[in-house]
C-alpha angles and dihedrals in degrees: 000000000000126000126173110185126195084326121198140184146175129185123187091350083302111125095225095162120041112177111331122180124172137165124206114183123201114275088031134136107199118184120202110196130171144129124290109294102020096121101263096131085033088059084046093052098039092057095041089051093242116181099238099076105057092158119074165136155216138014130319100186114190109186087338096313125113104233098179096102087047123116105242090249090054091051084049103050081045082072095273119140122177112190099205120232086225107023114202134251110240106186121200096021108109120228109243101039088050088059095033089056082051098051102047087041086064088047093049095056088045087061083247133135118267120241122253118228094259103046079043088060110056081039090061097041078057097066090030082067102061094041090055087230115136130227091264088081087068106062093049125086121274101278102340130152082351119160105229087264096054088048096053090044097050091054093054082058088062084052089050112046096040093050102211126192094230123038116193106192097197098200091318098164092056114114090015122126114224101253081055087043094061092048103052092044085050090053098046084049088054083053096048122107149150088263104047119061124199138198115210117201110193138148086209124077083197087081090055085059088071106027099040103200116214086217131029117194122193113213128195125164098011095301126091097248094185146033138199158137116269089282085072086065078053099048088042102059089042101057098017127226098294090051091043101059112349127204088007085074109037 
């Protein structure tokens, strides 16, 4: 459903990404973990089309088609959805119109009809629902004024309510609580499917209690180093980067 091919980035004349392949296969968790700078948000940003990397190369492949000269909003009505690690304040633009634009803009490019207010409201308090938000969160602007956990949680009702193919969680549990922490996991479990596939980038191995990846990847200098089932997090936390892999990771 994923494929990164040979991927490589530079931002600002510094090599952040140095080779990078990786294959994600439909029903799969996969979990990215490093050390800081080791490329983990740069990956994220290379495969969503954000502005700050303007220098690379390789092959994103979504479903077979090469999605790197793709605009960020064509990637995302493609079925890719990127849950930011800070996810930014946007005053003045109300909640729900701001998801039901999103929306209709989705089923636009589907060649489907667009939703009317009503039938968008009882569809949100749906997936208000399972997030355990309440409607509140609607009539405020999009992230403002937000604590860390609203706006994580706001940003898994995105994920909820546009339905993408491929889900990136860029550090998503950083800044939660663990009572937020729960409910966002068991969010992203009530999305998960044999049709969807999602990447998971973390420093804690806590968040892979609730969201169990079929595959963890350790990355260092820009290149995934080691791979492994859910004990590797384990392992991980218990001997650190250094002990896991050694020079490979310095």
């Amino acid at each position: 459903m994923l494929e990164v091919k040979d991927l490589k980035a530079t931002i600002e004349d510094k090599s952040i990404l140095n080779g990078l392949s990786l294959t994600m296969k439909p029903g799969e968790v996969h979990a990215i973990m490093g050390p800081n700078g080791s490329g983990k948000s740069t990956l994220a940003k290379v495969i969503s089309g954000h502005p700050d990397v303007e220098d690379f190369s390789g092959d994103v492949l979504l479903e077979g088609d090469n999605i790197l000269e793709l605009e960020p909003d064509e990637r995302a009505n493609k079925g890719l959805f990127l849950a930011f690690q800070y996810p930014v304040d946007i005053p003045g633009v109300n909640n729900a119109e701001f998801l039901r634009m999103a929306y209709n803009a989705k089923q636009k490019f589907n060649n489907k009809e667009e939703i009317d207010p009503f039938d968008f409201n009882d569809l949100i308090k749906e997936k208000l629902t399972i997030l355990n938000m309440k409607e509140k969160f609607l009539d405020r602007p999009v992230n403002h004024g937000f604590s860390g956990g609203e706006k994580k949680r706001n940003e898994i009702l995105q994920l909820l309510l546009l339905d993408p193919k491929v889900v990136i969680l860029d550090e998503t549990d950083s800044g939660l609580d663990i009572d937020s922490l729960k409910q966002v996991a068991e969010a992203i479990n009530y999305f998960k499917a044999k049709d969807k596939t999602i990447l998971v980038i973390t420093h804690y191995q806590r968040l892979l209690n609730y969201i169990v990846p079929d595959y963890v990847h350790i990355m260092s200098e820009g290149k995934i180093v080691q791979s492994g089932d859910k004990s590797l997090a384990l392992t991980l936390e218990d001997k650190g980067y250094d002990g896991l892999v050694g020079e490979a990771v310095k």
